[in-house]
C-alpha positions in Angstrom: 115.2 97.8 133.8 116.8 99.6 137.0 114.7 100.4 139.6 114.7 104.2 139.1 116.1 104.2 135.8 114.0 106.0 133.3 113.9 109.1 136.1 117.4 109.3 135.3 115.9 110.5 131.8 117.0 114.0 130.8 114.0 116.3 130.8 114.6 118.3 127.5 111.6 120.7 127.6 112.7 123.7 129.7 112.4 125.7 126.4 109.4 124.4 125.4 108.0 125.9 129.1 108.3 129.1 128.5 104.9 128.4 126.6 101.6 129.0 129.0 100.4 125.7 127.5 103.3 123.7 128.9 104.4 125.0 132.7 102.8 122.9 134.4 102.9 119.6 132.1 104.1 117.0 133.5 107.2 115.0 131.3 105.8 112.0 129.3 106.4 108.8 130.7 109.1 107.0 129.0 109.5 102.8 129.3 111.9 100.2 128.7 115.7 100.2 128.7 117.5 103.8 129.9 121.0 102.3 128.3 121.5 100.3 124.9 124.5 102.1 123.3 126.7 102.1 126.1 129.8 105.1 125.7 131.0 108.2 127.2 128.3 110.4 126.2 124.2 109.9 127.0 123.5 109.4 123.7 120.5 107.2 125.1 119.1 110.5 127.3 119.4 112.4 124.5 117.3 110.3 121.9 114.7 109.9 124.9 114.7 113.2 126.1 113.9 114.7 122.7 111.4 111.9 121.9 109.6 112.3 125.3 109.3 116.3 124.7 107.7 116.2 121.5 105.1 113.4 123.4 105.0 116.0 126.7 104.2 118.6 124.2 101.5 116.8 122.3 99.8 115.6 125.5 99.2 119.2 126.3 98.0 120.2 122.8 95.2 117.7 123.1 94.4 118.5 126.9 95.1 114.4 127.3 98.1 113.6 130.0 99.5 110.6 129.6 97.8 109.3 126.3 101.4 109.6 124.7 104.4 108.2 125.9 108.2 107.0 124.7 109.2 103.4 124.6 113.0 103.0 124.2 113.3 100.3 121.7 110.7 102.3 119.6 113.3 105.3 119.7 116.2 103.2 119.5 114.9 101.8 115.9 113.7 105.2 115.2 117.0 106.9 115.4 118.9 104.0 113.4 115.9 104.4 111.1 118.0 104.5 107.8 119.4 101.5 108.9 116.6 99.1 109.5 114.9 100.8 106.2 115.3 97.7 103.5 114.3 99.0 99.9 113.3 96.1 97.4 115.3 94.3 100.0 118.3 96.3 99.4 120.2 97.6 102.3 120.9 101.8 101.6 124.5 103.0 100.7 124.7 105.5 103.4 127.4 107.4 103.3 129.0 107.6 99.8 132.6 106.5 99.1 134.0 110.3 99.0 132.7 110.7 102.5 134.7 110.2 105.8 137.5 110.7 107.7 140.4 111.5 106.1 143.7 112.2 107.3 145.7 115.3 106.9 149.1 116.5 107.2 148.7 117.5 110.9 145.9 115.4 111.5 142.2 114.7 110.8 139.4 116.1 108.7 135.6 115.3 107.9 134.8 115.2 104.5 130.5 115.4 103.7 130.0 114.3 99.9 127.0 112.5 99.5 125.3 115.0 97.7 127.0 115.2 93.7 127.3 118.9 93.5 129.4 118.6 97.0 131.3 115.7 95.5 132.1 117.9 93.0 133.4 120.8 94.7 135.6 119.0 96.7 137.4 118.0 93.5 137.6 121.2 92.6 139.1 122.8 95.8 141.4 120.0 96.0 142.5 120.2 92.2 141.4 116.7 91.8 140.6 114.5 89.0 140.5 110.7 91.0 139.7 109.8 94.6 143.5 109.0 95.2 143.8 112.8 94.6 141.9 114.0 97.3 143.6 111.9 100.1 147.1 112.9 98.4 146.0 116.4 98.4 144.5 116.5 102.1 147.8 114.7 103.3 149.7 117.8 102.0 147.4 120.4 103.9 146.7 120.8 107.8 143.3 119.7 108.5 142.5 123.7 108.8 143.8 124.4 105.3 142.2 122.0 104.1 138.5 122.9 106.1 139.2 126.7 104.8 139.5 125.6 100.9 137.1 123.5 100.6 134.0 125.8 102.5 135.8 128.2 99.8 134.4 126.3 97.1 130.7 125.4 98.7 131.5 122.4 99.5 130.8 120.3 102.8 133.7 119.5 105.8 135.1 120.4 109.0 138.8 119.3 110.5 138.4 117.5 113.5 139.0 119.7 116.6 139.8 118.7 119.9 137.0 119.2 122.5 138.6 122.4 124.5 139.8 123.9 121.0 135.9 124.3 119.5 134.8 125.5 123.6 138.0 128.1 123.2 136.5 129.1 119.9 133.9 132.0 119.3 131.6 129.3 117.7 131.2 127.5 120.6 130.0 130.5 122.2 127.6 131.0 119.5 126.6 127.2 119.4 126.1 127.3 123.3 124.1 130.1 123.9 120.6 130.3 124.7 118.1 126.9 125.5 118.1 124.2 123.2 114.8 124.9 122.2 114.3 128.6 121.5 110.9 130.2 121.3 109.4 133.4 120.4 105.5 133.8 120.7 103.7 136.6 117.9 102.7 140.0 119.5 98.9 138.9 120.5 98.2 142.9 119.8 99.2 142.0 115.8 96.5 139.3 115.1 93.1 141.3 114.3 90.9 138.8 113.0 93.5 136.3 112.1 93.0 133.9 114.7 93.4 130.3 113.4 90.8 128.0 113.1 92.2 124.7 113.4 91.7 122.9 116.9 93.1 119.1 117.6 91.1 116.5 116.2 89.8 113.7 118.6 91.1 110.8 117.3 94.1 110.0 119.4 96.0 108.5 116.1 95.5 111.4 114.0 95.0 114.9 116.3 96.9 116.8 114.0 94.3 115.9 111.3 93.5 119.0 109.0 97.0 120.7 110.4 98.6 121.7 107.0 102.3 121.3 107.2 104.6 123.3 104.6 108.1 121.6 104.6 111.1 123.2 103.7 113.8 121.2 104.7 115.8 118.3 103.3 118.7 115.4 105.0 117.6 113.9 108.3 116.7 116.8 111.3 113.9 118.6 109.3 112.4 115.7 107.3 112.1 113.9 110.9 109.9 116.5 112.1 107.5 116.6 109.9 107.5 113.0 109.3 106.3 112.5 112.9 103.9 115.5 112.5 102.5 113.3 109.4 102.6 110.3 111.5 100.1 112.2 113.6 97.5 113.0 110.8 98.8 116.2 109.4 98.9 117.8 105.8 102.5 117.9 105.0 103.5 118.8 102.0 107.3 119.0 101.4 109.0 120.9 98.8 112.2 120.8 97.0 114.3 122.4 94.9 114.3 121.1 91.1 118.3 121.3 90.3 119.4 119.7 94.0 117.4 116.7 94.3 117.2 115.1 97.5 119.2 111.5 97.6 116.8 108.7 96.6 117.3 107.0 100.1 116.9 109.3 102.5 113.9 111.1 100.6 112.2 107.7 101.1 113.4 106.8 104.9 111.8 110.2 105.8 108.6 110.2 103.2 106.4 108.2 105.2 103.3 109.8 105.3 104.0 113.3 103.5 103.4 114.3 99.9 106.6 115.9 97.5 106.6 118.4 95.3 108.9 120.4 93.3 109.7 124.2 92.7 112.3 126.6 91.3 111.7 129.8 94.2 114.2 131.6 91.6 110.8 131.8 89.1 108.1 134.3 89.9 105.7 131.4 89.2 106.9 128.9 91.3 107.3 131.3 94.4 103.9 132.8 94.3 102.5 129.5 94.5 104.6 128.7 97.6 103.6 132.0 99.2 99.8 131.0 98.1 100.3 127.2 100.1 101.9 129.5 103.1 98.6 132.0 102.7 96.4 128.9 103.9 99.3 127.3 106.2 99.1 126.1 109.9 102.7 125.2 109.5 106.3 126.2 107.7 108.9 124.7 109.0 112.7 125.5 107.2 115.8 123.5 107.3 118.6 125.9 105.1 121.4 127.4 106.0 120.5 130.6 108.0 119.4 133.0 106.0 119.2 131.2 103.1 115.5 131.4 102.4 115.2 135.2 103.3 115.7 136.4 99.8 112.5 134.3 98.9 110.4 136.4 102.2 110.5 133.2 103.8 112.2 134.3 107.0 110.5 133.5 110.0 110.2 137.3 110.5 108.7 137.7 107.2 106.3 135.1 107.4 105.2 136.2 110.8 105.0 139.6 109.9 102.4 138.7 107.5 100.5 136.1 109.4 101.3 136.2 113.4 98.7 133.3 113.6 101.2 131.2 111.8 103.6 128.5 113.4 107.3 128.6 112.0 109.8 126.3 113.1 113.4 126.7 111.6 116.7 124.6 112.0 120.3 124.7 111.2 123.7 123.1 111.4 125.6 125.9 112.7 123.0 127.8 114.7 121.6 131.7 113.5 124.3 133.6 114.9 128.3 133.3 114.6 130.8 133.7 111.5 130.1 129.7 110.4 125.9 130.4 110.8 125.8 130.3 106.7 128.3 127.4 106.3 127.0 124.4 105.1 126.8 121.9 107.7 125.6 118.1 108.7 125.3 115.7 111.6 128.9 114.3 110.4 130.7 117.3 110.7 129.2 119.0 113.5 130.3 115.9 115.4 133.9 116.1 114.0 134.1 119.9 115.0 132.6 120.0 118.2 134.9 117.0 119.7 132.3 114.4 119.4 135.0 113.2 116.9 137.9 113.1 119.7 135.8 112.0 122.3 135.0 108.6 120.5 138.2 108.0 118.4 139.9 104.8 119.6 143.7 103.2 118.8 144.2 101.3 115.8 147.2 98.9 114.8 147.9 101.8 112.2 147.3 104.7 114.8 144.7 106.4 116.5 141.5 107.6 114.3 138.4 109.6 115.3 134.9 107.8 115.9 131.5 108.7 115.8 127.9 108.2 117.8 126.3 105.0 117.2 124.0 106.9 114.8 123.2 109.8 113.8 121.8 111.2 117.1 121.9 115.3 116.3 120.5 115.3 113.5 117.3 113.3 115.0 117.1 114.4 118.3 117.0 117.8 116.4 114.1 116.6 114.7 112.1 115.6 117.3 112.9 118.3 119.3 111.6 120.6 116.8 108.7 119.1 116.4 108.0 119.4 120.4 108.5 122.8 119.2 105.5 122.8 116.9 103.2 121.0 118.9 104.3 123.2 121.6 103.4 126.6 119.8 100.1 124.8 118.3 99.1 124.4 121.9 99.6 128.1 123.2 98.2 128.9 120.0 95.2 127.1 120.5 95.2 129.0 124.0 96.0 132.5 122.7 95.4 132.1 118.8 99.1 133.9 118.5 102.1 131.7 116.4 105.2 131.9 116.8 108.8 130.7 116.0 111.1 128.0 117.1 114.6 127.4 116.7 116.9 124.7 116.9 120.4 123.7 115.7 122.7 120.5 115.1 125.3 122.6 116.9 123.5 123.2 120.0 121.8 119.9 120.1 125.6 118.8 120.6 126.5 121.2 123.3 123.3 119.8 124.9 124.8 116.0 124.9 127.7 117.3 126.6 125.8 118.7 128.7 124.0 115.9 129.9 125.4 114.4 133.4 127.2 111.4 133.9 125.6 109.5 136.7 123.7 107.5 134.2 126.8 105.4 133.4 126.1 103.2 136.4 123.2 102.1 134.4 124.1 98.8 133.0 124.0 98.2 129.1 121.3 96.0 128.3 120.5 95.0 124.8 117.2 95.9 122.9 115.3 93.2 121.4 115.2 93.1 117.5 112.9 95.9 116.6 109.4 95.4 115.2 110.2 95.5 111.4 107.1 97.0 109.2 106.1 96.4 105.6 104.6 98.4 103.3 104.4 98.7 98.9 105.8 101.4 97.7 106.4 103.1 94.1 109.7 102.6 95.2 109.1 98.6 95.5 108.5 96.6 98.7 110.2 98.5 101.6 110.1 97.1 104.9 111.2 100.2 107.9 110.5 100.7 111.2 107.9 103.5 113.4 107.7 105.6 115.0 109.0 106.4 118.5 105.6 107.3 120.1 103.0 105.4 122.2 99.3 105.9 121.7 97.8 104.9 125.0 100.3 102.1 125.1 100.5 101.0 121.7 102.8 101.8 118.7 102.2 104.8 116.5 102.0 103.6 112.8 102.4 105.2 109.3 99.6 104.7 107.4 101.2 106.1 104.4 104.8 104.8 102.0 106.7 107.3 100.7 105.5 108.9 97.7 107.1 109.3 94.3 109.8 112.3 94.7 108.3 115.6 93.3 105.2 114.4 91.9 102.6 115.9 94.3 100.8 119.2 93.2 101.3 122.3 94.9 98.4 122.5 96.8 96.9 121.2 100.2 95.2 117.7 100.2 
């Protein structure tokens, strides 16, 4: 490594510092190589920027500077996680066929259909019956008609915009606004007697043990967060939807050391035990579309409301404010609307086409920057006994990468050795992944626990 290199690392926690608990914490100290990727955007800074504020964060939850720390390969392997993960031996799909770049009359567009019910209604805005339908229909349609039907009809895409036409649009503006990280701490006047109880444990492998963790999010961002949160002892219990299932793959890339249940919140049933688990909660964290859990009083406002000793941490694609804050929204197509798209397309002998990152970098960046978030409101909690609410969003997390300045191009690009590859049995077979990105007083953080079987856990804490 560069002499001086790893000071060239972003520090991503000036939202996080508007916390007593972290103003005067110093950054986490971060080793190995600053540059692995290479390209025009820090996509290194940014996966060890948010890595090395969750790790600031939990230093100064358990009063212990410098205990945890970021190693680069670690990260670098953690953010490429699906990749490494080997199921039975079997490399995961990824992204399904009907995903992808596709082009348009007047240009490009993002298509998102991983999920079947997506898959489905982008048949049905595109009056298709076949594949060759869709790309016949798209090639008939700018890439904004095309964008506009198919949100129409639920379903998951975004035309691929030229940098300076999203930062001309009022999106951007909503995207942009505000710190990556954005707080709000309970009214300490609204507590009474509600003060938590829960206070770090001393083990430095498991100080979030006894911390119970309700999860409410699904994909990459939010099942990152709380896997690291499991990683680190806690309770998590993670909770989906009966008629969406999650995909197989990435339920079980994200399932280390958290347990999975099912429920309807439409039945009266199934939603009072949810507000029950939330009655006895440290922890909610939600990853819908904005507003999309509200109807079901799970609103951070709501839940605060009732318990201002509660920590709530919510994410989105599209942020919580602006006309596209309810549109459905991934890592893919955030990319393709914010100019990520543009900015990494390259010439082919059949034409120019749009890239993308080297992985998947918003949506786990967002994860671990939300989970700074937590441990972040867990230690001015632990200060004050007030919660409080974080929230983050793929779309910001993106203006944050632009953001980030350039003068660590004159870093050279050094390869990362062949990361430390785990094993574990599963009820999914024999799945070999890798860690976590953390350091526990210089040594790897482990799971201790494989994935669970999807939606057989009871609703109740362990």
């Amino acid at each position: 490594m560069e002499p001086g290199a790893m000071e060239s690392v972003p520090d991503l926690t000036s939202g996080l510092r508007g916390v007593e608990a972290l103003r005067k914490e110093q950054p986490a100290a971060c080793s190995g190589s600053r540059r692995w990727w290479g390209g025009s955007l820090d996509v290194e800074g940014l996966a060890l920027g948010s890595v090395q504020s969750a790790a600031t964060a939990l230093n100064a939850l358990t009063g212990s500077p410098g205990r945890y720390s970021v190693d680069s390969g670690l990260t670098a392997a953690s953010f490429d996680s699906l990749g490494h993960l080997r199921i039975g031996g079997r490399k995961p799909q990824g992204f399904a066929p009907a995903s992808g770049f596709r082009r348009t009359a007047d240009g490009w567009i993002r298509l998102h259909a991983n999920y079947p019910h997506h898959a489905a209604r982008l048949m049905e805005a595109l009056s298709a019956t076949v594949p060759q339908d869709v790309d016949n229909a798209l090639l008939s349609m700018t890439s904004l008609e095309a964008e506009t039907a198919i949100v129409a009809h639920k379903g998951a895409a975004s035309a691929v915009r030229r940098r300076d036409a999203w930062v001309s649009s009022p999106m951007h503006s909503a995207a942009s606004s505000g710190p990556w990280v954005s707080l709000s701490l309970s009214d300490i006047a609204s507590l009474g007697s509600k003060a938590s109880s829960w206070a770090p444990s001393a083990d430095p492998l498991r100080p979030l043990d006894g911390l119970k963790v309700l999860d409410l999010t699904r994909v990459i961002a939010g099942p990152t967060s709380t896997r690291l949160l499991g990683a680190l002892g806690a309770d998590v219990l993670r909770i989906d939807p009966p008629l969406l299932p999650e995909l197989s793959e990435a339920f079980i890339d994200a399932g280390f050391d958290k347990r999975s249940a099912e429920s309807d919140l439409r039945k009266s049933d199934h939603l009072a035990a949810v507000h029950g688990l939330v009655a006895s909660a440290d922890v909610v964290i939600t990853g819908y579309r904005a507003g999309g859990l509200d109807r079901f009083g799970l609103s951070p406002a709501a839940l605060l409301a009732a318990r201002p000793e509660l920590v709530v941490g919510t994410l989105t694609a599209w942020g919580t404010s602006g006309h596209w804050r309810e549109r459905r929204g991934f890592d893919s197509l955030v990319q393709a609307a914010c100019g990520i798209a543009e900015r990494y397309g390259q010439k082919h002998d059949d034409g120019w086409k749009p890239g993308a990152l080297p992985v998947q970098a918003l949506d786990h960046a967002t994860g671990y920057g939300l989970a700074a978030a937590v441990l972040a409101l867990l230690a001015e909690r632990s200060r004050t006994g007030a919660g409080g609410s974080a929230s983050l969003s793929l779309a910001r997390t993106a203006e944050e990468l632009f953001a980030l300045p350039s003068g660590y191009q004159g870093i050279h690009v050094s390869s990362l050795r062949e990361p430390n590859l785990l094993g574990a049995e599963s009820p999914y077979g024999q799945l070999t992944f890798v860690g976590p990105p953390l350091l526990v007083e210089g040594a790897p953080l482990r799971y201790r626990q494989p994935p669970v079987r999807y939606g057989t856990s009871k609703l109740a804490w362990r």
